[in-house]
C-alpha positions as CSV (number, residue, x, y, z in Angstrom):
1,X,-34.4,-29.6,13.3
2,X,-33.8,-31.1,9.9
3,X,-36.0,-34.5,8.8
4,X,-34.9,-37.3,8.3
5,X,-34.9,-38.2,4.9
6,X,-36.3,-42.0,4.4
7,X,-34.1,-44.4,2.5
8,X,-35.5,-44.4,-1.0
9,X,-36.1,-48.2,-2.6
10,X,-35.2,-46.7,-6.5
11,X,-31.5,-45.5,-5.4
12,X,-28.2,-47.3,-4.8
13,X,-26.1,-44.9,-2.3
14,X,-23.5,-46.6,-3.0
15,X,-23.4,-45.4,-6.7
16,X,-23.3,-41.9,-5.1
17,X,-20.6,-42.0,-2.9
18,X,-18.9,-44.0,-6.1
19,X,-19.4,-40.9,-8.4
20,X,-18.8,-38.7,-5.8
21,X,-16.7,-40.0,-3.2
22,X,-15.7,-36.8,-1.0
23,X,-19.1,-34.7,-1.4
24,X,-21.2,-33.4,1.2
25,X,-25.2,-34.6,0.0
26,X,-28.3,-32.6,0.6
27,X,-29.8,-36.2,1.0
28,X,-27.2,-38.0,2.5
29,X,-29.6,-41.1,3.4
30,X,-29.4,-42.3,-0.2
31,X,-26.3,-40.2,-1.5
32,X,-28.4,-37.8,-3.9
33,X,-27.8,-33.8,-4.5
34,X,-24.1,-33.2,-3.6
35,X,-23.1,-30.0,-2.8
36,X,-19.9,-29.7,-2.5
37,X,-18.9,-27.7,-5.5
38,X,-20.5,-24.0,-6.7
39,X,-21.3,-26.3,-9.8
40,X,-23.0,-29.0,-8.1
41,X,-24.7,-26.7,-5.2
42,X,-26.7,-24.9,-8.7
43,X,-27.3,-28.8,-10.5
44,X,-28.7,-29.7,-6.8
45,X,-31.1,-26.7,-6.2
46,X,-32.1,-27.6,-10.2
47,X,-32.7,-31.0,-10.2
48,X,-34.7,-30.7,-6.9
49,X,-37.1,-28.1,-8.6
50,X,-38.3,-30.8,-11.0
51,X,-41.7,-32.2,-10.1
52,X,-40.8,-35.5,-11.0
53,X,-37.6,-35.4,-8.4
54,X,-39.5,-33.7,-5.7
55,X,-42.1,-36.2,-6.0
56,X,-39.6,-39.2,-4.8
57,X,-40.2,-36.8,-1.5
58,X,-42.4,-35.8,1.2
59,X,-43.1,-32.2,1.8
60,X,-41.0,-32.1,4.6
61,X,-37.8,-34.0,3.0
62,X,-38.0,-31.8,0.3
63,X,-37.9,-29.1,2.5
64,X,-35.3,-30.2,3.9
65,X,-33.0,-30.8,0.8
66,X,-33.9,-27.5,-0.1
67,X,-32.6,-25.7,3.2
68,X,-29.5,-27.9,3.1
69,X,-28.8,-27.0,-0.3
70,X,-29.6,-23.2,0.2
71,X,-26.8,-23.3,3.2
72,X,-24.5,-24.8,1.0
73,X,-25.2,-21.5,-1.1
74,X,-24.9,-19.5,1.3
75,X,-21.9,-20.7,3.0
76,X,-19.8,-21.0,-0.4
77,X,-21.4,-17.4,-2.0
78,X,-23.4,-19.4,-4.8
79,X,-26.4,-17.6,-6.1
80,X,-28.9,-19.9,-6.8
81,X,-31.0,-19.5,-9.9
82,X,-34.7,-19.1,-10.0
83,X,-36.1,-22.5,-10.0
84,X,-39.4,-21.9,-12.4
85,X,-36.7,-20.1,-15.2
86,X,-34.5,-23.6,-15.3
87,X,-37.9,-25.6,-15.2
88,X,-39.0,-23.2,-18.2
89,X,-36.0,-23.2,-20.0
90,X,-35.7,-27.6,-19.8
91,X,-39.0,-27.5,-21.1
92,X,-38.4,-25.6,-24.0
93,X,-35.3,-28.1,-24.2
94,X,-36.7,-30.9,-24.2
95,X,-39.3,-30.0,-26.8
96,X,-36.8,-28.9,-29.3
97,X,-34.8,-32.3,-28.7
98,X,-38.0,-34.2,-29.3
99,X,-39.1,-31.9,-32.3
100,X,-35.1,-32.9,-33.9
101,X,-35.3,-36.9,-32.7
């Protein structure tokens, strides 16, 4: 049985279900990760990969989010890309854009 996922004190829900108003969440407690698109199912499993988001988590919720995301996958045919090539590839992002600012 899934966790519950505590209500974080750094999020707004409601600026969630503004932006996204008819998306399913991975964390619906505080209306973060949507995954109701092919698009947004990839951004999720992404942006949950990232230390510093995961962190914002216990073990178990992120576990959680994860599973919820990887049924989204699943359920809609999505392939999900390898987590440590996107966190890779930002990296090298990022220190390009701070190389050029």
């Amino acid at each position: 049985m899934p966790k519950r996922i505590h209500r974080r004190r750094d999020v707004d829900p409601t600026e969630g279900r503004k932006k996204y108003p008819k998306a399913t969440f991975a964390d619906p407690t505080n209306k973060k990760y949507p995954i109701d698109t092919p698009g947004r199912i990839k951004a999720a499993w992404a942006y949950i990969h990232q230390p510093k988001n995961a962190a914002k988590y216990s073990r178990a919720e992120a576990r959680t989010i994860k599973s919820r995301i990887r049924h989204a996958a699943t359920a809609r045919h999505v392939t999900l890309p390898d987590p440590d090539e996107f966190i890779e590839l930002l990296a090298r992002v990022r220190k390009r854009k701070r190389r050029t600012a």
